[in-house]
N, C-alpha and C positions, 0 to 999 in steps of 0.2 A: 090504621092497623094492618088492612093487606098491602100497604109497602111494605110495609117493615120485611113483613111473610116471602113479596118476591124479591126484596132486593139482591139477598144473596146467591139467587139464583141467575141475576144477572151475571154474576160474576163465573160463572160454570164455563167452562170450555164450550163452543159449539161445534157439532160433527162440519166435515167437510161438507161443504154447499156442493149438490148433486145439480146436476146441468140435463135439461130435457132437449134433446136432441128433436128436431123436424119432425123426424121418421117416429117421435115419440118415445124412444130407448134411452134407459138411464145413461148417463157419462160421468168418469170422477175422475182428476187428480190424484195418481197415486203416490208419484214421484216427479220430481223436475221433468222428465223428458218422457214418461207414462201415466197413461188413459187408459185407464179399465171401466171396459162396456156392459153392464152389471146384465147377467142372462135373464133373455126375455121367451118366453116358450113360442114357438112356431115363429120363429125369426131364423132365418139361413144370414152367414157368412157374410152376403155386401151388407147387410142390414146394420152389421156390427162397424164395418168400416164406415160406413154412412155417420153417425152416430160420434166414433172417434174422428171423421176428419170433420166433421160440425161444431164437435167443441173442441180441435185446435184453432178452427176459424175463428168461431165466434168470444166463445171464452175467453183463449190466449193469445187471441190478434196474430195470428199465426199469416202469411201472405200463402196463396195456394199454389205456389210452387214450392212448399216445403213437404220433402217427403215422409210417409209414414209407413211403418211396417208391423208386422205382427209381430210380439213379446212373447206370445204363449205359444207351446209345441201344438203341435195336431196329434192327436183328436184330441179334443176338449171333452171332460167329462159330463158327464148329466148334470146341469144343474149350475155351473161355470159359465163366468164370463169369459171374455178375453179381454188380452192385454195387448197396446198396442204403445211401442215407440217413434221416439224421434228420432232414436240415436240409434245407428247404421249397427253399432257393436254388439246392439243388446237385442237383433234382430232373433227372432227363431229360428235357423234352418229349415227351408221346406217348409214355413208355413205361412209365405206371401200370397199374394196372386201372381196368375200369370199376364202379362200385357204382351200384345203385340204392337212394333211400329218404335218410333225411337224413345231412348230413356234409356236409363237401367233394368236390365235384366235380375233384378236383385230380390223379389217378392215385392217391390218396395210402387207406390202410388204415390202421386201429388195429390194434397188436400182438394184442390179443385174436380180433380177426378173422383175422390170421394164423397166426395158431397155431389157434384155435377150429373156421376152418372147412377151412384147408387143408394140415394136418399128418395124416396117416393114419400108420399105420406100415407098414415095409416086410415085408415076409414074405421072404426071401433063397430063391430054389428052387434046391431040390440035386437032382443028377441020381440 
């Protein structure tokens, strides 16, 4: 009798599977070529790129020479994620990083550099 009850519910659409990045921050698929890094409170800026180049890596078998850049304007409001793409077009103006040394001067980072230099992991303190 409780098949009967769940079956239909199998049948239900499931939300997008949510990706737990290293550093512990949510990551989602929001479009083919967009990562939105769902805001985490007292997390700064590498934390979010950490997060997005972990699940291009890991999720979308991405190689880490593929670059990523920021989707969302600066400043992000209270409460906001960001958004980050793959694709050069749909970058934000002025709201990459800076790198120094060779590459592109474009806001724009290799996965390996996001993941490599700015994923730490979280330590959670319990009282």
């Amino acid at each position: 009798m409780r098949l009967t009850f769940l079956a239909p519910l199998l049948l239900l659409p499931l939300p997008a599977a949510a990706f737990t990045a290293q550093n512990g921050m949510t990551a989602v698929q929001t479009a083919p070529s967009e990562i939105t890094v769902i805001h985490d409170v007292k997390r700064g800026d590498t934390d979010y790129w950490c997060a997005a180049g972990d699940f291009a890596q890991r999720a979308m078998g991405l190689p880490g020479n593929t670059r990523l850049w920021r989707a969302s304007p600066k400043p992000r409001r209270a409460g906001d994620g960001i958004v980050f793409t793959l694709d050069a077009s749909k970058a934000a103006p002025g709201a990459g990083l800076s790198q120094f040394g060779s590459g592109p001067q474009d806001g724009s980072i290799p996965l390996s550099m996001a993941v490599g230099s700015y994923c730490r992991i979280i330590v959670p303190f319990f009282d």
